[in-house]
PDB file of N, CA, C and O in Angstrom:
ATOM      1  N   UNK A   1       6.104   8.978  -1.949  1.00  0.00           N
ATOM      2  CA  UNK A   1       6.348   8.451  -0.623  1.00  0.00           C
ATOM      3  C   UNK A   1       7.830   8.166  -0.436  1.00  0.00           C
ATOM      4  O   UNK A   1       8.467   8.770   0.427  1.00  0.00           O
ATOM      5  N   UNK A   2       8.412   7.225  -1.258  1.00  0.00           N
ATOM      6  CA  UNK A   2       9.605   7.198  -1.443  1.00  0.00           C
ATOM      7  C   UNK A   2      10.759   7.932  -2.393  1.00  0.00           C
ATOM      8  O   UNK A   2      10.300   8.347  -3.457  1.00  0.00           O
ATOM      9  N   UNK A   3      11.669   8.078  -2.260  1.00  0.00           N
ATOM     10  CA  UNK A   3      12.794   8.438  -3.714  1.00  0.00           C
ATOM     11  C   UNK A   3      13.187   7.157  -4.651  1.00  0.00           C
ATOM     12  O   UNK A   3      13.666   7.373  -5.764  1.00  0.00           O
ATOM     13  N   UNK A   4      13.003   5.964  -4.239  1.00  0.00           N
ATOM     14  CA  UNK A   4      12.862   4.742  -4.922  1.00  0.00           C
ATOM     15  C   UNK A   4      12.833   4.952  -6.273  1.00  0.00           C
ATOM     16  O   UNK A   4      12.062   5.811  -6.703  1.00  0.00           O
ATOM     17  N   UNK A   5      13.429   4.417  -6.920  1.00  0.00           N
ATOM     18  CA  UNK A   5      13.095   4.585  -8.410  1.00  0.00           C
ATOM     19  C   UNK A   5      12.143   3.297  -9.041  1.00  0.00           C
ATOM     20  O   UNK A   5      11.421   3.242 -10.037  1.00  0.00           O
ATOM     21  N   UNK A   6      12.452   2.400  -8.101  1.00  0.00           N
ATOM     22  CA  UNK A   6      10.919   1.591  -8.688  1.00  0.00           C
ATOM     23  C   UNK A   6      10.095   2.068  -8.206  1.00  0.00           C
ATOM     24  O   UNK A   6      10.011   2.858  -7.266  1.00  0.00           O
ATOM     25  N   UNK A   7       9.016   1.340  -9.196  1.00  0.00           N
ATOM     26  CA  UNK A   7       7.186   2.018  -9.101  1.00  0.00           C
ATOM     27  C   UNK A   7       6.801   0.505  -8.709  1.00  0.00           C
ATOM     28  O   UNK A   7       7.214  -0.621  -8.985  1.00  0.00           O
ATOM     29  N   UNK A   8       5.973   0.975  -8.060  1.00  0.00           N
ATOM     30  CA  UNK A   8       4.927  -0.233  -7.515  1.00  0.00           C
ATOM     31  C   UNK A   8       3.311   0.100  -7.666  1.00  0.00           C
ATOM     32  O   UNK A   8       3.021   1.287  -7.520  1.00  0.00           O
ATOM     33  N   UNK A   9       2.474  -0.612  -7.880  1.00  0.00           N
ATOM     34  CA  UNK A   9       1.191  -0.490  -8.131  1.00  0.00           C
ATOM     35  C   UNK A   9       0.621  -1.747  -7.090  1.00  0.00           C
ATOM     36  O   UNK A   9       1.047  -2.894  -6.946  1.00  0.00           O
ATOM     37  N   UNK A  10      -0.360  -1.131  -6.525  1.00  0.00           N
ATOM     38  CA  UNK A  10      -0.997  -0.960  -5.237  1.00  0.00           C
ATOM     39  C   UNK A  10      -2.322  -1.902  -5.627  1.00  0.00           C
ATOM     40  O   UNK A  10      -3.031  -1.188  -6.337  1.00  0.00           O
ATOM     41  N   UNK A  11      -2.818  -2.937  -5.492  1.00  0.00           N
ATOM     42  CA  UNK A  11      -4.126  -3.196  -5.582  1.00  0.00           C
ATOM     43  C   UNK A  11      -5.206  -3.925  -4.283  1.00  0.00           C
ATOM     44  O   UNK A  11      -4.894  -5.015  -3.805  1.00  0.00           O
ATOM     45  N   UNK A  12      -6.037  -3.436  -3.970  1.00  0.00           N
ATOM     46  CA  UNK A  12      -6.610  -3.878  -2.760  1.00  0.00           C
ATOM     47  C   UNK A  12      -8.104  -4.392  -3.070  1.00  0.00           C
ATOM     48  O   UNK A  12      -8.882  -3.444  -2.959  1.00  0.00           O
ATOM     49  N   UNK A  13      -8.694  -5.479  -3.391  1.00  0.00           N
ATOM     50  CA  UNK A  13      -9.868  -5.802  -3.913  1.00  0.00           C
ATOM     51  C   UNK A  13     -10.520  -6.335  -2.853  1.00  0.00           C
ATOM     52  O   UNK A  13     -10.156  -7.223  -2.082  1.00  0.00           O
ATOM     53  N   UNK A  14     -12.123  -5.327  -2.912  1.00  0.00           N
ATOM     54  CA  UNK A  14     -13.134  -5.562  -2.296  1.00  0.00           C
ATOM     55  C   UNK A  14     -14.274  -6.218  -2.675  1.00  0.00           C
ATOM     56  O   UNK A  14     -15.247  -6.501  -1.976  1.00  0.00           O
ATOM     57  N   UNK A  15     -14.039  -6.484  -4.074  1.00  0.00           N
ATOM     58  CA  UNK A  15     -15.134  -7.645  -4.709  1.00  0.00           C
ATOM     59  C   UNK A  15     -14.684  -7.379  -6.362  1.00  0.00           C
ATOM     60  O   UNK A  15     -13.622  -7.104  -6.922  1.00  0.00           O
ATOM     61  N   UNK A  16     -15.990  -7.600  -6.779  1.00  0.00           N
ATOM     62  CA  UNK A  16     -15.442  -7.752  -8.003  1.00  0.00           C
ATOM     63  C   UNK A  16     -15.829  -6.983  -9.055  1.00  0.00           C
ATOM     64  O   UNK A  16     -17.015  -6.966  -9.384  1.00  0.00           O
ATOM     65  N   UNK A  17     -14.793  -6.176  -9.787  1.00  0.00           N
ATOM     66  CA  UNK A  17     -14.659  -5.273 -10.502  1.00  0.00           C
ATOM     67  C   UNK A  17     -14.533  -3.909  -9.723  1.00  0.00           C
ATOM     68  O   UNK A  17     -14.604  -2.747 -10.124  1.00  0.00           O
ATOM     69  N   UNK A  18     -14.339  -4.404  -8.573  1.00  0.00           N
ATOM     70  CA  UNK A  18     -14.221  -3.455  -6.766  1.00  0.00           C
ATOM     71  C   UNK A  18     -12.420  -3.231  -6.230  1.00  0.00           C
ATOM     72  O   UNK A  18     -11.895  -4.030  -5.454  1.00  0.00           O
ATOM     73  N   UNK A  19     -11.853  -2.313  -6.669  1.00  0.00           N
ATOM     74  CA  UNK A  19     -10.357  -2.474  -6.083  1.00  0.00           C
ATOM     75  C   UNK A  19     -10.163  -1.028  -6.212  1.00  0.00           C
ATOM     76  O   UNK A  19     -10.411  -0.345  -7.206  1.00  0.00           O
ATOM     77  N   UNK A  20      -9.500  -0.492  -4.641  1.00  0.00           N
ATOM     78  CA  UNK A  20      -8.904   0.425  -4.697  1.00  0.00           C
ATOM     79  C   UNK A  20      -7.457   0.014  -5.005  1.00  0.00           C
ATOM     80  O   UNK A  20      -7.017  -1.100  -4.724  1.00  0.00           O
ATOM     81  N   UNK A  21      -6.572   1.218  -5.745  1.00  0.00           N
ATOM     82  CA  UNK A  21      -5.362   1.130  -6.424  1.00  0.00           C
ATOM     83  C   UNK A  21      -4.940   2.406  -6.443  1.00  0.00           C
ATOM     84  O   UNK A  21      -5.545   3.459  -6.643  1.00  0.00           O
ATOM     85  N   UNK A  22      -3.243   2.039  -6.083  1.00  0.00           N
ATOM     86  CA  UNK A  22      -2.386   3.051  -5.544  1.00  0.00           C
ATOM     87  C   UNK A  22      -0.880   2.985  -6.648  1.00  0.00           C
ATOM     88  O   UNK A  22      -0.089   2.113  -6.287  1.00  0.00           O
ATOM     89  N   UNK A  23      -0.555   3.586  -7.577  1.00  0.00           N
ATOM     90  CA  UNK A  23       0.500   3.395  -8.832  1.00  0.00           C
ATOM     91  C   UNK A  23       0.033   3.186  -9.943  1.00  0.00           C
ATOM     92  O   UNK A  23      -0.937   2.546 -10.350  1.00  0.00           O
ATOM     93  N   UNK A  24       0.992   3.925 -10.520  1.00  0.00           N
ATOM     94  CA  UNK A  24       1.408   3.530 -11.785  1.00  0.00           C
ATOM     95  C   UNK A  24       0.971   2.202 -12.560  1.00  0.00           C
ATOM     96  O   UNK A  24       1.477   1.161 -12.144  1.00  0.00           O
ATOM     97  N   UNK A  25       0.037   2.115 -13.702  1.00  0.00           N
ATOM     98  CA  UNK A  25      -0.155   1.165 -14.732  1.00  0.00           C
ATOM     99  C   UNK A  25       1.266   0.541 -15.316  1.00  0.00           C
ATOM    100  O   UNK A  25       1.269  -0.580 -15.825  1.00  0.00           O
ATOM    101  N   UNK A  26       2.285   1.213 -15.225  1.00  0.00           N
ATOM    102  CA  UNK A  26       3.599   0.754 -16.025  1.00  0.00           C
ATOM    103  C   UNK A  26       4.618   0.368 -14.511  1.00  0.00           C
ATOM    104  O   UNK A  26       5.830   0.237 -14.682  1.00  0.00           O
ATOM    105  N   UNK A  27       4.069   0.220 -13.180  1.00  0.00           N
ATOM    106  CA  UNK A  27       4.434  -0.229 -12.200  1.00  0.00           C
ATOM    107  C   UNK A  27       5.371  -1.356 -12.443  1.00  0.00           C
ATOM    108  O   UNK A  27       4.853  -2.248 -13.115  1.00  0.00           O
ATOM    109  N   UNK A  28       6.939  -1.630 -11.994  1.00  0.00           N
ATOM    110  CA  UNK A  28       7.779  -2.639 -12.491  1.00  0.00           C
ATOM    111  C   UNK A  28       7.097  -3.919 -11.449  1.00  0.00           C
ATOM    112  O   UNK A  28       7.312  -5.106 -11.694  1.00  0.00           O
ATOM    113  N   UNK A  29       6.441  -3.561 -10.530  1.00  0.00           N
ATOM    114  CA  UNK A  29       5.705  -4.910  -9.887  1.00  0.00           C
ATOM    115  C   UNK A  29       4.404  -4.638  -8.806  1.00  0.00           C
ATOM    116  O   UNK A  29       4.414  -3.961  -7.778  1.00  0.00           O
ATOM    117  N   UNK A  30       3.458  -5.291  -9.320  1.00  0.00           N
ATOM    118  CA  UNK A  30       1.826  -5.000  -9.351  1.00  0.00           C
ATOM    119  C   UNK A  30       1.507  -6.091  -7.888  1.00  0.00           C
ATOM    120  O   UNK A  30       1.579  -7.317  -7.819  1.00  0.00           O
ATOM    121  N   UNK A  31       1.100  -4.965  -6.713  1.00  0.00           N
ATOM    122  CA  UNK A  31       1.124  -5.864  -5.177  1.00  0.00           C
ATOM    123  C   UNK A  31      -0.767  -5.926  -5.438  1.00  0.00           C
ATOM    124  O   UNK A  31      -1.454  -5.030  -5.928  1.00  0.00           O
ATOM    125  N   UNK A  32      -1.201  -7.183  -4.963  1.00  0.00           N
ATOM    126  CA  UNK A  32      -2.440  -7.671  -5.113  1.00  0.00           C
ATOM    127  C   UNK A  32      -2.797  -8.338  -3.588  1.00  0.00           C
ATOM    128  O   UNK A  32      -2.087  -9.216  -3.098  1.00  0.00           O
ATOM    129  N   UNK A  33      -3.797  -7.884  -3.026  1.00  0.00           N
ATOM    130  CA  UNK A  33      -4.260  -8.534  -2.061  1.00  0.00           C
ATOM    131  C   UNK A  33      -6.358  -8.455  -1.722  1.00  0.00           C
ATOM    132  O   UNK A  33      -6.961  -7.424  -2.020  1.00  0.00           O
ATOM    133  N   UNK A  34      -6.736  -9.070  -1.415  1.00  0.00           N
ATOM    134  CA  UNK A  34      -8.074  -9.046  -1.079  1.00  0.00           C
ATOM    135  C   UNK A  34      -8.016  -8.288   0.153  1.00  0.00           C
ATOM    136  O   UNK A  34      -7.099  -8.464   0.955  1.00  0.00           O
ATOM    137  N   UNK A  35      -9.117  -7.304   0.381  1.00  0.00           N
ATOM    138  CA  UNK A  35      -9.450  -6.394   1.518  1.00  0.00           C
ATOM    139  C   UNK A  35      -9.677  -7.523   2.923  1.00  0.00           C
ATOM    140  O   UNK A  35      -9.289  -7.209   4.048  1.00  0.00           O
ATOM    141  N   UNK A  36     -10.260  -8.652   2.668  1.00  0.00           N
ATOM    142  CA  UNK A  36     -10.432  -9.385   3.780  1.00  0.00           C
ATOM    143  C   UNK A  36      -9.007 -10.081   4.760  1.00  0.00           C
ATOM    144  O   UNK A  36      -8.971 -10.569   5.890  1.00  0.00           O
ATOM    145  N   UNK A  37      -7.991  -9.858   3.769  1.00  0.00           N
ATOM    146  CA  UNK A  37      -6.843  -9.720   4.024  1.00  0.00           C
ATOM    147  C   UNK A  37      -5.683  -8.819   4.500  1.00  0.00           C
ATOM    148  O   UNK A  37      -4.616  -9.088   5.051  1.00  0.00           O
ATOM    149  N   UNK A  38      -6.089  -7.986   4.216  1.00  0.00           N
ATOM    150  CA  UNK A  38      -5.390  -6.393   3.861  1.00  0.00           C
ATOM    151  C   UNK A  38      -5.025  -6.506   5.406  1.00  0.00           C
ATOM    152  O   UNK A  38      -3.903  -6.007   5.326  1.00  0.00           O
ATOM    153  N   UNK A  39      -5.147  -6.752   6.507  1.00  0.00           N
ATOM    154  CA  UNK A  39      -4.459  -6.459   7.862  1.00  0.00           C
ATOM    155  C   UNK A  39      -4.006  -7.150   8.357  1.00  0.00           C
ATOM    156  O   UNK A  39      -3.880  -7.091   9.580  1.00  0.00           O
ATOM    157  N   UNK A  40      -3.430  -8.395   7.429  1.00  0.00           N
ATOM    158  CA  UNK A  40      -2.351  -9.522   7.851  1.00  0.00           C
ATOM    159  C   UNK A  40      -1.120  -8.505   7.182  1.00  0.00           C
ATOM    160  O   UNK A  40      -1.212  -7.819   6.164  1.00  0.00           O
ATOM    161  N   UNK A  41       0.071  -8.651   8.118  1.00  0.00           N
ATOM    162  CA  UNK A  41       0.794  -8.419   7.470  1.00  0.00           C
ATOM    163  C   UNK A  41       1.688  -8.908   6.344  1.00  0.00           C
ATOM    164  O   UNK A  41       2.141 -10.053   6.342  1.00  0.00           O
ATOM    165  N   UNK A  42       1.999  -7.793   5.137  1.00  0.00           N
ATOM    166  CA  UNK A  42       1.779  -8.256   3.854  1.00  0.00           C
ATOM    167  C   UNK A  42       2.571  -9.546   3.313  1.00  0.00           C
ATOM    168  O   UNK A  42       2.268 -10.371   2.452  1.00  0.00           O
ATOM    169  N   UNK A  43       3.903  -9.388   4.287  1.00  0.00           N
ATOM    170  CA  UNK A  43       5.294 -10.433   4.492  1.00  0.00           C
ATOM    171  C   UNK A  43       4.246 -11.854   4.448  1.00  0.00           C
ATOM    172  O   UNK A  43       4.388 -12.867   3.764  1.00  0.00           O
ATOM    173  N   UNK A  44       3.318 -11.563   5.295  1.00  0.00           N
ATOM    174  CA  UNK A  44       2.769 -12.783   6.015  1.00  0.00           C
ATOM    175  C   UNK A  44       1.964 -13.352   4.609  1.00  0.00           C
ATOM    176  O   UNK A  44       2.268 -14.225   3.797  1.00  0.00           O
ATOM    177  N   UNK A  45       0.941 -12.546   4.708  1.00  0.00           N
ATOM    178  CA  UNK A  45       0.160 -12.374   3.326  1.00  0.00           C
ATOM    179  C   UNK A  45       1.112 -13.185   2.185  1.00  0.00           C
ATOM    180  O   UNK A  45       1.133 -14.411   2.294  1.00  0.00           O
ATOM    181  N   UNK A  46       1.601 -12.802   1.508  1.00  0.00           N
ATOM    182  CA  UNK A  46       2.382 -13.282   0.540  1.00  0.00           C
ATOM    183  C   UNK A  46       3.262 -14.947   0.959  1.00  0.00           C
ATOM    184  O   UNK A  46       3.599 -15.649   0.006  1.00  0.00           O
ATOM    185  N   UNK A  47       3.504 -15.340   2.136  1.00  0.00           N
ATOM    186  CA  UNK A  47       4.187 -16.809   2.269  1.00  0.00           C
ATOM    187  C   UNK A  47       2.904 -17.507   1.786  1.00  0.00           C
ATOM    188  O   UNK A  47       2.800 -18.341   0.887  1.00  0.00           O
ATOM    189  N   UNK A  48       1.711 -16.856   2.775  1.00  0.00           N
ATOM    190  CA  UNK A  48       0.168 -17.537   2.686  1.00  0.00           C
ATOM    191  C   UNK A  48      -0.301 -17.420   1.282  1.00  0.00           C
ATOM    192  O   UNK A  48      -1.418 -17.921   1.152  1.00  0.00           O
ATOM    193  N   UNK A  49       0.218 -16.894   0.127  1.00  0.00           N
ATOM    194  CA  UNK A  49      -0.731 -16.956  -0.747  1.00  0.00           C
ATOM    195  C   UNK A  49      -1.410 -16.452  -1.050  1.00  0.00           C
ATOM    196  O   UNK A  49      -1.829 -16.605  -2.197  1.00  0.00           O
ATOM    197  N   UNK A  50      -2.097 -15.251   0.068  1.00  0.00           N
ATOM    198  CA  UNK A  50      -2.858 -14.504   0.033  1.00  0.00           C
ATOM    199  C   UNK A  50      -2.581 -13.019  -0.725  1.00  0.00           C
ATOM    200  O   UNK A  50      -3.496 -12.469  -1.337  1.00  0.00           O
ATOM    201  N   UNK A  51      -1.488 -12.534  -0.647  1.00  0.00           N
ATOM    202  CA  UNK A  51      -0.905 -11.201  -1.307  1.00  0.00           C
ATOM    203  C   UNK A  51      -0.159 -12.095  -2.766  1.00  0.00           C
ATOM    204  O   UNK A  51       0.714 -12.964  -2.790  1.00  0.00           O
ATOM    205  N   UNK A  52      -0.841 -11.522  -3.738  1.00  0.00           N
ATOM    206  CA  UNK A  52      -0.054 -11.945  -5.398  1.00  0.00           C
ATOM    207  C   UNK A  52       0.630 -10.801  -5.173  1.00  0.00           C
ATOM    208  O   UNK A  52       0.491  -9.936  -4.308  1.00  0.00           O
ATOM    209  N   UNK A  53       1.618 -10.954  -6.345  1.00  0.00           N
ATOM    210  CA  UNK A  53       2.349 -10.100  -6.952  1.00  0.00           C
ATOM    211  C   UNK A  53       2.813 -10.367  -8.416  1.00  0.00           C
ATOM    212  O   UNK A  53       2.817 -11.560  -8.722  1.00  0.00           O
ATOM    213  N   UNK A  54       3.153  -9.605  -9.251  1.00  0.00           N
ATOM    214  CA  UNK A  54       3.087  -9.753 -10.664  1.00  0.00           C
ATOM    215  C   UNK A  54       4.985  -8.834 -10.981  1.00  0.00           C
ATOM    216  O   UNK A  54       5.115  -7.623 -10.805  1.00  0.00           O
ATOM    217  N   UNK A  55       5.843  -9.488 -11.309  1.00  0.00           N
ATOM    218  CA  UNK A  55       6.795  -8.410 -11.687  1.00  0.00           C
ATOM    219  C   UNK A  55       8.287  -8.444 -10.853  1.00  0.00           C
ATOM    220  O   UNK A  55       8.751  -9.512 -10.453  1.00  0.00           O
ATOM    221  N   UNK A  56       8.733  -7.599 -10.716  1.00  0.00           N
ATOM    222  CA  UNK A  56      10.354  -7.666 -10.409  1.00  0.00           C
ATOM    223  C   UNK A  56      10.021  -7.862  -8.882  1.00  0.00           C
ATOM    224  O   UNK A  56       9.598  -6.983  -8.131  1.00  0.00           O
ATOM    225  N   UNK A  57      10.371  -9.583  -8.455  1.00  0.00           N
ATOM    226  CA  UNK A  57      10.891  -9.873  -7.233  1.00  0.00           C
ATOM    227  C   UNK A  57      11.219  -9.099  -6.378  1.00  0.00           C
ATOM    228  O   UNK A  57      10.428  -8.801  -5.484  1.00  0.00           O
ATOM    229  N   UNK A  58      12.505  -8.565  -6.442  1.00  0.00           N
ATOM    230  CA  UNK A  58      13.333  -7.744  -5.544  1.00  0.00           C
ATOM    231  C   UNK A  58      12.375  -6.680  -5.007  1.00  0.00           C
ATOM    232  O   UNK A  58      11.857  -6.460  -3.912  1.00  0.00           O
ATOM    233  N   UNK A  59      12.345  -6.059  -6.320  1.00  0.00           N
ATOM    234  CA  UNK A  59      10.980  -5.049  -5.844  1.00  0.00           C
ATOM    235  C   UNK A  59      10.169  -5.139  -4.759  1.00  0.00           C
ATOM    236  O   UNK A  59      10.201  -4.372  -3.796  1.00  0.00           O
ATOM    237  N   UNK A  60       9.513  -5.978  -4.889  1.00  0.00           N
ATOM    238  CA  UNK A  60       8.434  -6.710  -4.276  1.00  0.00           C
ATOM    239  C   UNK A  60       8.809  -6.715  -2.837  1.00  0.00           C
ATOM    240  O   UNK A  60       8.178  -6.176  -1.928  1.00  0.00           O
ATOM    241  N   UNK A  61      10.407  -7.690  -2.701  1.00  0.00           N
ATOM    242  CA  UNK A  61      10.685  -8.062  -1.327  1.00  0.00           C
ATOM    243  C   UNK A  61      11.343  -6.658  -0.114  1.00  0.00           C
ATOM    244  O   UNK A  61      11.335  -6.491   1.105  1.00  0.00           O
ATOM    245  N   UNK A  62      12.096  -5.529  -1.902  1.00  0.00           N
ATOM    246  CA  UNK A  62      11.738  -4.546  -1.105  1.00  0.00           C
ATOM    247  C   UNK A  62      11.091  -3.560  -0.017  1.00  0.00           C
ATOM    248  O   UNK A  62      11.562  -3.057   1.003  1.00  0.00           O
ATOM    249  N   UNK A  63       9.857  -3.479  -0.613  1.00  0.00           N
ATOM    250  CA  UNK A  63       8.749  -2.952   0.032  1.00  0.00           C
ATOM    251  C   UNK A  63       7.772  -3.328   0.894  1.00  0.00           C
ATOM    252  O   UNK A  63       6.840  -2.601   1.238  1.00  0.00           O
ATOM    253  N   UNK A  64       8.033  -4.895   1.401  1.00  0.00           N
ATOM    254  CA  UNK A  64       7.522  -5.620   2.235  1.00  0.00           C
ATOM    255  C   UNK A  64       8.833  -5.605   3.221  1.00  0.00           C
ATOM    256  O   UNK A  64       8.645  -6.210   4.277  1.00  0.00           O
ATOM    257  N   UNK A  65      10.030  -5.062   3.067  1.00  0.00           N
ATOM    258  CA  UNK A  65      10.841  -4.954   4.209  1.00  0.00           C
ATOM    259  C   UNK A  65      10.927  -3.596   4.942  1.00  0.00           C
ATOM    260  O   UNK A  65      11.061  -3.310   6.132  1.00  0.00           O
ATOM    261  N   UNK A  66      10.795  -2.816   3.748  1.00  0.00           N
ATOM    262  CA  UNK A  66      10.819  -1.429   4.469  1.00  0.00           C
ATOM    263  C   UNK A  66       9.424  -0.803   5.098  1.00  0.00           C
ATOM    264  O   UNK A  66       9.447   0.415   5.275  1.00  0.00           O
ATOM    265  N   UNK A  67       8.349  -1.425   5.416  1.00  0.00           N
ATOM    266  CA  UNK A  67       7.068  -1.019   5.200  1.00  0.00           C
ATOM    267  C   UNK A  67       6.267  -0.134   4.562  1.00  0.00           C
ATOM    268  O   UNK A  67       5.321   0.529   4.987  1.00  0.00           O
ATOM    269  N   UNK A  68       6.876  -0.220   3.241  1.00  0.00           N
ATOM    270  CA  UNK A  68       5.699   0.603   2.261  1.00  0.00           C
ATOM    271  C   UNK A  68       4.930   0.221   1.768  1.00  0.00           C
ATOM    272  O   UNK A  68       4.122   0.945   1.185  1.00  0.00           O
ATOM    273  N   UNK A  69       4.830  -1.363   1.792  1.00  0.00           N
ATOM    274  CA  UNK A  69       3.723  -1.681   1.162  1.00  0.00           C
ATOM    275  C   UNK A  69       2.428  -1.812   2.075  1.00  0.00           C
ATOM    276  O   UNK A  69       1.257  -1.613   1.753  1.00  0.00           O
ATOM    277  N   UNK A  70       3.211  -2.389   3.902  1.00  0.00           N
ATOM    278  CA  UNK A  70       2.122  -2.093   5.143  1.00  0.00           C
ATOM    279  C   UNK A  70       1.302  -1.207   5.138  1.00  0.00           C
ATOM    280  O   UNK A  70       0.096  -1.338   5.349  1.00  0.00           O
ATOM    281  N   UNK A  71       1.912  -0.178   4.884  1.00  0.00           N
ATOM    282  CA  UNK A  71       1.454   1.355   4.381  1.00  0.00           C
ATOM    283  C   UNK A  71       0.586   1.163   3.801  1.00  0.00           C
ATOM    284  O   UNK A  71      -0.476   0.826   4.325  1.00  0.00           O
ATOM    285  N   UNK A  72       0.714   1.287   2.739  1.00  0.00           N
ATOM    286  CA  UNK A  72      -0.159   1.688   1.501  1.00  0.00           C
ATOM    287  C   UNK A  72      -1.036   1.109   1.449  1.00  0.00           C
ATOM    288  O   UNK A  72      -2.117   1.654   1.227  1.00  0.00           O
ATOM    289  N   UNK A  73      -0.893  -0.648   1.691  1.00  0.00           N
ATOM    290  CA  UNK A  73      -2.473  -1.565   1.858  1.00  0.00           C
ATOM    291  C   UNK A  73      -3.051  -0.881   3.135  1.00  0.00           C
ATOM    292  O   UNK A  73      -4.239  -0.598   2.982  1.00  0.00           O
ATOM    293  N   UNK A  74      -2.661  -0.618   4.070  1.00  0.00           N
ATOM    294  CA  UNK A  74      -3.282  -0.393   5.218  1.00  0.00           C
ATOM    295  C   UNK A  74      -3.980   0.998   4.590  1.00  0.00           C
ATOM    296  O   UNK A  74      -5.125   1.002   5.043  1.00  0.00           O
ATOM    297  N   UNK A  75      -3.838   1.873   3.962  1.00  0.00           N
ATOM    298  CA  UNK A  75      -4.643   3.080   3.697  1.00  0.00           C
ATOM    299  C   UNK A  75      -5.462   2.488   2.417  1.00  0.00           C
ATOM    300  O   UNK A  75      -6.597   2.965   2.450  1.00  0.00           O
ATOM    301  N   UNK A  76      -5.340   1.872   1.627  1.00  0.00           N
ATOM    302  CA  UNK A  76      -6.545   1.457   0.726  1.00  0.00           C
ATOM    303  C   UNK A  76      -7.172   0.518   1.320  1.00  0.00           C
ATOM    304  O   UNK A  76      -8.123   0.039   0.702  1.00  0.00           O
ATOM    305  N   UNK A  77      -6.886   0.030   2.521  1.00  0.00           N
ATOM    306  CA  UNK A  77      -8.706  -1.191   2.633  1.00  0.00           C
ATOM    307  C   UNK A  77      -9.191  -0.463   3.575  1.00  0.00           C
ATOM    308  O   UNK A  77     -10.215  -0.915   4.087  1.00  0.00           O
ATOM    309  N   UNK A  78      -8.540   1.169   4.248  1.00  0.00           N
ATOM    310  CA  UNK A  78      -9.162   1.592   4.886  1.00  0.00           C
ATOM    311  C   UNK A  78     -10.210   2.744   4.355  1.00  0.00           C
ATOM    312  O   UNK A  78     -10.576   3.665   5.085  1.00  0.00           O
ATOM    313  N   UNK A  79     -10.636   2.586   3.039  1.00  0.00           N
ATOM    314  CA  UNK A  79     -11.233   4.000   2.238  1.00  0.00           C
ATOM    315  C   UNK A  79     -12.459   3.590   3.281  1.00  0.00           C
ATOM    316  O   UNK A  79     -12.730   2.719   4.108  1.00  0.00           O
ATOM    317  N   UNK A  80     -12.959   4.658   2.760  1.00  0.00           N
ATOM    318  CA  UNK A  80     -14.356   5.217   3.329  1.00  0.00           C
ATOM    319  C   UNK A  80     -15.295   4.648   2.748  1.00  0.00           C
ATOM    320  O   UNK A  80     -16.459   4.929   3.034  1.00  0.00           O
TER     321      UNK A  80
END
């Protein structure tokens, strides 16, 4: 999606042992949100508590500025 050289790993959980996921296992920072959440936006998500994250900050605040992470949650809580 990007030329970014960080990796990000994608997690969108719909219950339990239930998560669609988008990256890399060796992801430098692991975005976590519950599907019942997934269409707040993620900026928002994350002040609230609601979006974890695991890993390099910057990263993180990266991809919640440029909208790739809008992205990407928005296509995993939308699976089929």
């Amino acid at each position: 999606m990007s030329s970014d050289p960080h990796r990000v790993q994608y997690r969108v959980v719909f219950g339990k042992k239930d998560e669609a996921v988008d990256g890399p296992d060796d992801a430098d920072v692991v975005i976590t949100v519950p599907a019942a959440d997934a269409a707040l936006d993620p900026s928002v998500a994350f002040m609230q508590g609601k979006l974890k994250a695991a890993g390099h900050t910057g990263v993180l605040f990266e991809v919640l500025r440029n909208g790739e992470a809008a992205a990407v949650i928005s296509r995993l809580a939308s699976r089929p």
